[in-house]
N, CA, C and O atoms as CSV, one atom per row, in Angstrom:
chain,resi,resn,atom,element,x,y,z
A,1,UNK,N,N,81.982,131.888,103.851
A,1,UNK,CA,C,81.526,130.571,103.452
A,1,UNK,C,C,82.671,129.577,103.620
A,1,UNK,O,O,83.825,129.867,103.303
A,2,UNK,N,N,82.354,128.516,104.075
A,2,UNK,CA,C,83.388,127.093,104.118
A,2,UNK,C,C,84.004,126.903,102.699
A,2,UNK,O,O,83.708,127.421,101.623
A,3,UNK,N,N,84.900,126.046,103.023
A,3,UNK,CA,C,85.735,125.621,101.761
A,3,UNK,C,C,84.989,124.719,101.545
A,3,UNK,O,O,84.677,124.261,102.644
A,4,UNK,N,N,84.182,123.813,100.239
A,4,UNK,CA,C,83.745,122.886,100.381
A,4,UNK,C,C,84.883,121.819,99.480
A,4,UNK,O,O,85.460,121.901,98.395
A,5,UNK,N,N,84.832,120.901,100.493
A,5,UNK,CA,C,85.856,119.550,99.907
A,5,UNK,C,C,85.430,119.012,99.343
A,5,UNK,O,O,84.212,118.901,99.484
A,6,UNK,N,N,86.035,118.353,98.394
A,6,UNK,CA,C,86.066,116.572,97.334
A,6,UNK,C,C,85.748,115.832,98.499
A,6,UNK,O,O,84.539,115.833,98.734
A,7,UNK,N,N,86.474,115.175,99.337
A,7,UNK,CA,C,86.236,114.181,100.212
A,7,UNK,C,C,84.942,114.344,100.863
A,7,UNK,O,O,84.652,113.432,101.637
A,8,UNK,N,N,84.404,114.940,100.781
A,8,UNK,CA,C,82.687,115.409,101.780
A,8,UNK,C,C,81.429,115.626,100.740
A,8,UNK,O,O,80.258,115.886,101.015
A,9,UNK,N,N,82.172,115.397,99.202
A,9,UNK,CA,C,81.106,114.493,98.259
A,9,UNK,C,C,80.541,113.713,98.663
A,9,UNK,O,O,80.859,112.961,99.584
A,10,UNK,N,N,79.558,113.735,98.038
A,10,UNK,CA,C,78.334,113.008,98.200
A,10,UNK,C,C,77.822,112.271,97.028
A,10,UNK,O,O,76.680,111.824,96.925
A,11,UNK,N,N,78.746,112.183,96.173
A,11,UNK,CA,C,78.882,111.670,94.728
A,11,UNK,C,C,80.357,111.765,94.148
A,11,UNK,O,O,81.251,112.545,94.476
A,12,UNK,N,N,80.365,110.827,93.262
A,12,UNK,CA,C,81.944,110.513,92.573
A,12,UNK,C,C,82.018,111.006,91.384
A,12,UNK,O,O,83.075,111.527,91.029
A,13,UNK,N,N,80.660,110.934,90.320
A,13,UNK,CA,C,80.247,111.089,89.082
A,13,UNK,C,C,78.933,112.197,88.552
A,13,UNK,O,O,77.736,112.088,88.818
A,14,UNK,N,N,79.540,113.144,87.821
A,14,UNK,CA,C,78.663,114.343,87.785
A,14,UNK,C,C,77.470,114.171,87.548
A,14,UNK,O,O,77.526,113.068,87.005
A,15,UNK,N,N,76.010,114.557,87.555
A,15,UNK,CA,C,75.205,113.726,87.225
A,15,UNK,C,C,74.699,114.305,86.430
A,15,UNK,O,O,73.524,113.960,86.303
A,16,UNK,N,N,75.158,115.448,85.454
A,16,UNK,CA,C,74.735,115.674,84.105
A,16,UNK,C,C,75.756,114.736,83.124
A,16,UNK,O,O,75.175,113.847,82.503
A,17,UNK,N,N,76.889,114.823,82.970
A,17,UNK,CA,C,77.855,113.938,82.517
A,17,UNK,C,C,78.323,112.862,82.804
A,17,UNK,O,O,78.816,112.057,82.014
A,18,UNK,N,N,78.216,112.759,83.898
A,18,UNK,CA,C,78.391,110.865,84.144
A,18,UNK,C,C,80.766,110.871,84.119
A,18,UNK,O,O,81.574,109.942,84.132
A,19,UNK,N,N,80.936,112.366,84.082
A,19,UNK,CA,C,82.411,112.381,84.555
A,19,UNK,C,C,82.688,112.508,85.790
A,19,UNK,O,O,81.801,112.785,86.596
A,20,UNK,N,N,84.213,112.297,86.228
A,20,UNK,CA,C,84.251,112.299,87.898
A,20,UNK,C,C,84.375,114.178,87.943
A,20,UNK,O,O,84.759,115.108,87.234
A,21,UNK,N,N,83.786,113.931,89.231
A,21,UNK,CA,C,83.440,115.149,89.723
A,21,UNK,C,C,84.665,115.623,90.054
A,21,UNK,O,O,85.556,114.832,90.363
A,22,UNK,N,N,84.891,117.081,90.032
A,22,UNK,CA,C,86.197,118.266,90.148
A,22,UNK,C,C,85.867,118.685,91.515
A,22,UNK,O,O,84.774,118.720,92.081
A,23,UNK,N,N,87.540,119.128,92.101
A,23,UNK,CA,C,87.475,119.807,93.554
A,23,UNK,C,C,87.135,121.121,93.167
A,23,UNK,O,O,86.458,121.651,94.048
A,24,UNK,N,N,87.317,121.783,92.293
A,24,UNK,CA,C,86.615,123.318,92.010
A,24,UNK,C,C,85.264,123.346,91.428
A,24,UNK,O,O,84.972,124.332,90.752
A,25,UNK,N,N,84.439,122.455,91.583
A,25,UNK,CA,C,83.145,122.778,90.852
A,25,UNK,C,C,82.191,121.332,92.120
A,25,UNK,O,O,81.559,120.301,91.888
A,26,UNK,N,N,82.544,121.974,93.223
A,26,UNK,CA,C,81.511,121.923,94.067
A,26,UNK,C,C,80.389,122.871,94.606
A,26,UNK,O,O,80.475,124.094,94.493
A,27,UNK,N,N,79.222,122.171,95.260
A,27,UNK,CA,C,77.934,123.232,95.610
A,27,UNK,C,C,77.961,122.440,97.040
A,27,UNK,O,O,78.664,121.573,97.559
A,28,UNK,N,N,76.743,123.260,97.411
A,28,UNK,CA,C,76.559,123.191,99.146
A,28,UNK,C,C,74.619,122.940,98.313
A,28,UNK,O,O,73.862,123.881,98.080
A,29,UNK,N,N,74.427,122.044,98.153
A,29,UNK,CA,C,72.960,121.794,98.081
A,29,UNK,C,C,72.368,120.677,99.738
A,29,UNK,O,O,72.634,119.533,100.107
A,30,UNK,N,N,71.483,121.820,100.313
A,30,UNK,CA,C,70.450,120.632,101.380
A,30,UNK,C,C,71.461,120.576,102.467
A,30,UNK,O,O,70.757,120.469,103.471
A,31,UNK,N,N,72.665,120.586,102.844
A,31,UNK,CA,C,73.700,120.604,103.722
A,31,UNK,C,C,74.551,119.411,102.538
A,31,UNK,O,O,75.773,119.526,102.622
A,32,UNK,N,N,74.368,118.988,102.129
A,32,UNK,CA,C,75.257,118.260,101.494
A,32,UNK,C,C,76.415,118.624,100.481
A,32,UNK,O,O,76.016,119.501,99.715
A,33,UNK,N,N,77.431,118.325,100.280
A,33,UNK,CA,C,78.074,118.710,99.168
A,33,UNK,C,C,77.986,117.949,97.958
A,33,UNK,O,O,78.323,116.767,98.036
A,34,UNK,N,N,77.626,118.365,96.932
A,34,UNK,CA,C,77.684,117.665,95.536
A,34,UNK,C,C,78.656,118.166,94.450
A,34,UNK,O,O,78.727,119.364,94.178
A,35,UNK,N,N,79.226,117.452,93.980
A,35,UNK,CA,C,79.954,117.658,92.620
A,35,UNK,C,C,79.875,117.276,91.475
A,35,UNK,O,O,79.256,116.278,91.108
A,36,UNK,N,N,80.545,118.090,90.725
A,36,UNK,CA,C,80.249,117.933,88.902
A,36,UNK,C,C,81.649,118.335,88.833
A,36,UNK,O,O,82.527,118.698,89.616
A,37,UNK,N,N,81.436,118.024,86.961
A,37,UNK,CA,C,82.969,117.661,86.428
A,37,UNK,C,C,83.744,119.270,86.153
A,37,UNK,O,O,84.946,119.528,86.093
A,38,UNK,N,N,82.554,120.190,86.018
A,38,UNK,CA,C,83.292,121.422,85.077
A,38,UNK,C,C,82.341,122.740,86.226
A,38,UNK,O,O,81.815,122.364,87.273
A,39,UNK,N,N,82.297,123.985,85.839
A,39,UNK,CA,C,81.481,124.875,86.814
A,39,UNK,C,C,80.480,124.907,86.235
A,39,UNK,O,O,79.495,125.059,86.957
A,40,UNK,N,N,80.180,124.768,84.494
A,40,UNK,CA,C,79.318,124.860,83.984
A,40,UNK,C,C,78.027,123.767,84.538
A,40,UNK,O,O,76.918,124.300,84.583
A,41,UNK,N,N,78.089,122.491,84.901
A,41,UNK,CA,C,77.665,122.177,84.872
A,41,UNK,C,C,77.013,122.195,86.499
A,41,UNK,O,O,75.897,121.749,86.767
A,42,UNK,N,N,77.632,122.597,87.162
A,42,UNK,CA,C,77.635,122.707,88.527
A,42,UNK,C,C,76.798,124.154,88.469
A,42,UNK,O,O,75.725,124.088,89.069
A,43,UNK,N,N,77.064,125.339,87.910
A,43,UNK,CA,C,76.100,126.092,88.003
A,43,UNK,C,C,74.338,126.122,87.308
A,43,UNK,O,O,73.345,126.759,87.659
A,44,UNK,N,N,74.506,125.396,86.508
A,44,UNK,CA,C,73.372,124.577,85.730
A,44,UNK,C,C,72.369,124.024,86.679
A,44,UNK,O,O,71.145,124.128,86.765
A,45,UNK,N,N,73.441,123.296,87.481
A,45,UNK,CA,C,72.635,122.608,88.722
A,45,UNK,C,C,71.895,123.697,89.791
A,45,UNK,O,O,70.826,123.631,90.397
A,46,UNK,N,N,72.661,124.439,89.757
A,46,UNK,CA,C,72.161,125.285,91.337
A,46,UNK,C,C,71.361,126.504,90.439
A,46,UNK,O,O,71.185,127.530,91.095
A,47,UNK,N,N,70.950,126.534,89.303
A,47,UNK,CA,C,70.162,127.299,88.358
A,47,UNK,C,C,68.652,126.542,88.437
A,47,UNK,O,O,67.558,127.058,88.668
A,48,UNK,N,N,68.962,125.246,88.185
A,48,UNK,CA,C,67.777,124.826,88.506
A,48,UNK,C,C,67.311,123.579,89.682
A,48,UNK,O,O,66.413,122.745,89.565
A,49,UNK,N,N,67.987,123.730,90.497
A,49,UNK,CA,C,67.628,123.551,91.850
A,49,UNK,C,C,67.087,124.651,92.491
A,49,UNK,O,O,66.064,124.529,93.165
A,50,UNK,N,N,67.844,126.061,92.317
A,50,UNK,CA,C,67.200,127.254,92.699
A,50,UNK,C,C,65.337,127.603,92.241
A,50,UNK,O,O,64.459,128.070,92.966
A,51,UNK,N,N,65.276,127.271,91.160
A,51,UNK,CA,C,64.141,126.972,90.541
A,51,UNK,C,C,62.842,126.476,91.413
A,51,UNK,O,O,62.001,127.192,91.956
A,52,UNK,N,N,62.919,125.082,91.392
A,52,UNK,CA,C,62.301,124.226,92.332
A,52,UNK,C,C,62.390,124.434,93.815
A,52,UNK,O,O,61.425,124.160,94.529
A,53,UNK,N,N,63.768,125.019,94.422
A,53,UNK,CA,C,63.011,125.386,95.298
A,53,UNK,C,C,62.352,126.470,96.154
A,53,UNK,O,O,62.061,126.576,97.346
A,54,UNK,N,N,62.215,127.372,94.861
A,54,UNK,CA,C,61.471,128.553,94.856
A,54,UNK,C,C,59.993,127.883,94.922
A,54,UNK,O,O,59.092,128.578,95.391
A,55,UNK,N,N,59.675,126.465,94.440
A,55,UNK,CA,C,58.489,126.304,94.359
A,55,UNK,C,C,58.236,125.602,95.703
A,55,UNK,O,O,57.375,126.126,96.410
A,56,UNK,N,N,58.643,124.867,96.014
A,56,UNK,CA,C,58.612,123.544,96.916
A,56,UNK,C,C,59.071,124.074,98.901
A,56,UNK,O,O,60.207,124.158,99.369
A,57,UNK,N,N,58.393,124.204,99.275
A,57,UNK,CA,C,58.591,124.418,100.872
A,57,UNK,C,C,59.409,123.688,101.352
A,57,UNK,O,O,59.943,122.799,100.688
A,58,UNK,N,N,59.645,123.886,102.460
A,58,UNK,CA,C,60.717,123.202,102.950
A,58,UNK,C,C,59.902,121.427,103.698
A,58,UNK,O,O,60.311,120.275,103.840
A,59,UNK,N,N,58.931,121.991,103.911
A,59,UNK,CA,C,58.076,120.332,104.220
A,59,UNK,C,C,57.630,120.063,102.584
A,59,UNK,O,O,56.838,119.158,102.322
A,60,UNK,N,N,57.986,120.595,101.927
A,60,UNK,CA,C,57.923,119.448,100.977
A,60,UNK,C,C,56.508,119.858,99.702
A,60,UNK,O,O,56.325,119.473,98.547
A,61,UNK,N,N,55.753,120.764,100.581
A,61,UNK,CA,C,54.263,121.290,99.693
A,61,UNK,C,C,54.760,122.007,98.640
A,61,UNK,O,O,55.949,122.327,98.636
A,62,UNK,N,N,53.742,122.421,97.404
A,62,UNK,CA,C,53.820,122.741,96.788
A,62,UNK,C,C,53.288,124.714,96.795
A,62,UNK,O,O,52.135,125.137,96.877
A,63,UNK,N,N,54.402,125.436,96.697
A,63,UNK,CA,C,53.878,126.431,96.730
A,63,UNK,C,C,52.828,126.739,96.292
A,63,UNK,O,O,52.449,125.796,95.596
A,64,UNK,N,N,51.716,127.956,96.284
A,64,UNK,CA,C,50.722,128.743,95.241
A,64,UNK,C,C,49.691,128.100,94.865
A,64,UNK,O,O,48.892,128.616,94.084
């Protein structure tokens, strides 16, 4: 897996906390990189992003 960088954020401010986002508590969501302030909150994210898109196809329908 790539290193994912701070600079290739796609956000400044975590968006559960509203703190600046950390170079160790990045994700690879959609091709994009996003960040959060702590891992906790960054794994939170990809807990329930994983979620949704267990439901949601990739065009966008709704599974089931």
């Amino acid at each position: 897996m790539a290193t994912l960088k701070l600079e290739d954020c796609v956000n400044d401010v975590c968006p559960w906390s509203g703190k600046p986002v950390a170079a160790d508590s990045l994700t690879l969501y959609r091709g994009q990189v996003v960040g959060f302030c702590n891992s906790g909150c960054r794994d939170k994210f990809e807990k329930a992003a994983g979620m949704f898109d267990g439901l949601i196809g990739a065009d966008g329908a709704v599974k089931g």
